[in-house]
N, C-alpha and C positions, 0 to 999 in steps of 0.2 A: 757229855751233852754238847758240848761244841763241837767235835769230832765229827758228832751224828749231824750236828748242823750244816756244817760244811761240807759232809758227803754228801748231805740234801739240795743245799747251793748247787754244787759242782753237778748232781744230777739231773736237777733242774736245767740247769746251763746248757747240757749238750742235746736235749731234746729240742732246744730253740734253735740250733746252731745249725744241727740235721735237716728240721723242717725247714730252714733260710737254705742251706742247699738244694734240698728236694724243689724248693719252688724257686731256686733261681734255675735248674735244671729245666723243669717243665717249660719257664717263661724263655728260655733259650732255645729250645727243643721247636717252640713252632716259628721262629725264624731260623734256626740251623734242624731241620729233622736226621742230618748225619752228624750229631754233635756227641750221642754215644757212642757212635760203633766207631768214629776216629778216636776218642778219647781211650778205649776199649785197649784199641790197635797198638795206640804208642806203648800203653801199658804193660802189654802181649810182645813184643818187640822190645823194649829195653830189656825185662826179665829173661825173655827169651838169649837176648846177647849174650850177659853178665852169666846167666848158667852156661850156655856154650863153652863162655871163656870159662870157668870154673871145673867144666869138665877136662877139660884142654890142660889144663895147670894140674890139675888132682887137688885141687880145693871146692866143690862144686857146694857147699855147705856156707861157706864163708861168701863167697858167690852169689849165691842165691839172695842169703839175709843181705846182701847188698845191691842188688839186682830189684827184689823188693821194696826196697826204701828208695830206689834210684827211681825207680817206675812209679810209684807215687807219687812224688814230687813230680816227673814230667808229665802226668796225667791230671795233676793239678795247674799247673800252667798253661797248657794249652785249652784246659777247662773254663782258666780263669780267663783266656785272652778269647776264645770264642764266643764267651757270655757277655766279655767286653764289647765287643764288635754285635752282637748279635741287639744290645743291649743299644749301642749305638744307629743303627739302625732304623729301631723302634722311634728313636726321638727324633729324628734328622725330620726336620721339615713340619716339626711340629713349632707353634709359636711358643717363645721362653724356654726353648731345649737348652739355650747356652746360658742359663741361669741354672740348669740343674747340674751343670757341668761344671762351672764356676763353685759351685758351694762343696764341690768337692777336689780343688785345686790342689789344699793341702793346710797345715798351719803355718800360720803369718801371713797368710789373707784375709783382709776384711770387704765381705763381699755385699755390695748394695745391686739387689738386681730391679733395675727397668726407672732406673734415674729420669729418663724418656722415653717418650711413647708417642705416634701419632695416633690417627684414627683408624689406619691401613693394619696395626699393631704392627711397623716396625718398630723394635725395641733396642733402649742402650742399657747396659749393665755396666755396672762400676767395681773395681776392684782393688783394693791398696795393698801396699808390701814395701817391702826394705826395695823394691826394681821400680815402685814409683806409682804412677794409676795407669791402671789398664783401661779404656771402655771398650766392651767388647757388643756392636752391635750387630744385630742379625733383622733379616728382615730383603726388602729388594734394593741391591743395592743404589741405584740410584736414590730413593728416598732416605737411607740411613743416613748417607756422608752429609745433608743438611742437618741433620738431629748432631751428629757428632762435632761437623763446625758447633754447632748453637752449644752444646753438654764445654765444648773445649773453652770457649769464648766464656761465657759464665762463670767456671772454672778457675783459669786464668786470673781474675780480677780476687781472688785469697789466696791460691797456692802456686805465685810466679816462681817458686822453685825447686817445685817438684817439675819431673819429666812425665810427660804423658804418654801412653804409647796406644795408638787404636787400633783393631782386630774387627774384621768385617766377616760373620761366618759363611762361609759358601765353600764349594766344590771348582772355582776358577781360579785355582791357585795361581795361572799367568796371570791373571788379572789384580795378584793379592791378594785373593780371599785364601781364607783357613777353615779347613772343613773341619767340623763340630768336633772330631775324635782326635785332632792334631792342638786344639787351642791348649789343653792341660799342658801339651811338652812345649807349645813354644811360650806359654808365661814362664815356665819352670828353667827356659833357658835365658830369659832377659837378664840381663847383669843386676847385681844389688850393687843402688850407687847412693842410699840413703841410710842413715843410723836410724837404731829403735826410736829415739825422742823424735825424729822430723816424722817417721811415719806417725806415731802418734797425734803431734802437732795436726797433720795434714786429715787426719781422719777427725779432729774435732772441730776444724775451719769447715770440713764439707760437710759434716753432720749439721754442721750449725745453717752450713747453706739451704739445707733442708734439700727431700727427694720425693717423686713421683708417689713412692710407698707409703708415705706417712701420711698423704693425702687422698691416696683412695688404698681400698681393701682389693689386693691382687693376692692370686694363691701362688701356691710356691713351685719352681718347677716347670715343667712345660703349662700353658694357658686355653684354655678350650678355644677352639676353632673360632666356634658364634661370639664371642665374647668383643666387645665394642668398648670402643670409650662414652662417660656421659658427656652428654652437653656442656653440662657445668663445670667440668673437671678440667686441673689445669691439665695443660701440654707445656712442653717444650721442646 
């Protein structure tokens, strides 16, 4: 009976798995429409190699089964970094796209997205780790770097010893900015210069400071276009 269960599980399992490919395929496919026939190609071309050289040696057997596995893996990769970029795309210039981006950093992030907000929706996002707090705000840059003084300033007056580090997203990297699909590698390269207890400590001082989220109902992820702040509702 558990045998049968588990093959039931495990059956279950890879119909879900398929279809999250299949439709990350299609969602890919209408911003890359050459995203098959490259992926197709590397495929056709690694196995293609590996039996060459197979034939060439007189192992074409051994070859192959490894020509096979070698070619699937690189037609996984190149699959996974085109749906990447393709996927990135999609979000770039939407409001709250670097909150969607954020929540998937990594573990040992604690991510509070849209700590501030104007009326324009430029947005701050907030994020803690053993590398300190990140705010990472998007929006025009002009109007974010006051929202970021204001989030820093605030800040500052509970957690004088953690290090801050702020992130402006845009495409004028002379100017400092980091475009949307770069933020994940450069938090992942900031130095850890904090133990588990201070991160902790610092994410109970800022909780406690209270954020934008727990005050009004934002949804998660990028933010519809029309979407306004109320009257009533703080800023900072």
């Amino acid at each position: 009976m558990a045998r049968k269960a588990n093959t039931g599980g495990a059956d279950a399992a890879n119909p879900g798995r398929l279809k999250q490919i299949a439709l990350t395929y299609k969602m890919t496919r209408k911003a890359d429409p050459m995203v098959g026939l490259v992926v197709a190609g590397v495929g056709i071309v690694v196995l293609g190699v590996l039996l060459a050289i197979g034939f060439l040696i007189g192992h074409p057997l051994y070859l192959g089964i490894l020509g096979f596995v070698l070619a699937f893996l690189a037609m996984a990769i190149v699959f996974g970094r085109r749906a990447e970029k393709a996927a990135f795309g999609q979000m770039e210039g939407q409001p709250g796209a670097a909150a969607a981006v954020l929540q998937n950093v990594g573990r040992g992030w604690t991510v509070t997205p849209a700590v501030a907000m104007n009326r324009s929706q430029d947005v701050v996002h907030r994020a803690v780790s053993r590398a300190g707090i990140v705010l990472v705000a998007e929006g025009n840059p002009n109007r974010v770097k006051p929202l970021l003084a204001a989030e820093k300033k605030k800040m500052a007056r509970i957690v004088l010893d953690v290090p801050v580090t702020d992130i402006i997203v845009g495409d004028d990297e002379a100017a400092g900015q980091v475009p949307l699909k770069k933020i994940r590698t450069k938090m992942l390269k900031l130095p850890r210069v904090l133990a588990g207890p201070q991160v902790t400590a610092a994410n109970d001082r800022l909780r406690a400071m209270g954020d934008l989220m727990s005050n009004m109902p934002l949804p998660k992820g990028p933010m519809p276009k029309g979407m306004r702040m109320p009257r009533g509702g703080k800023m900072r």
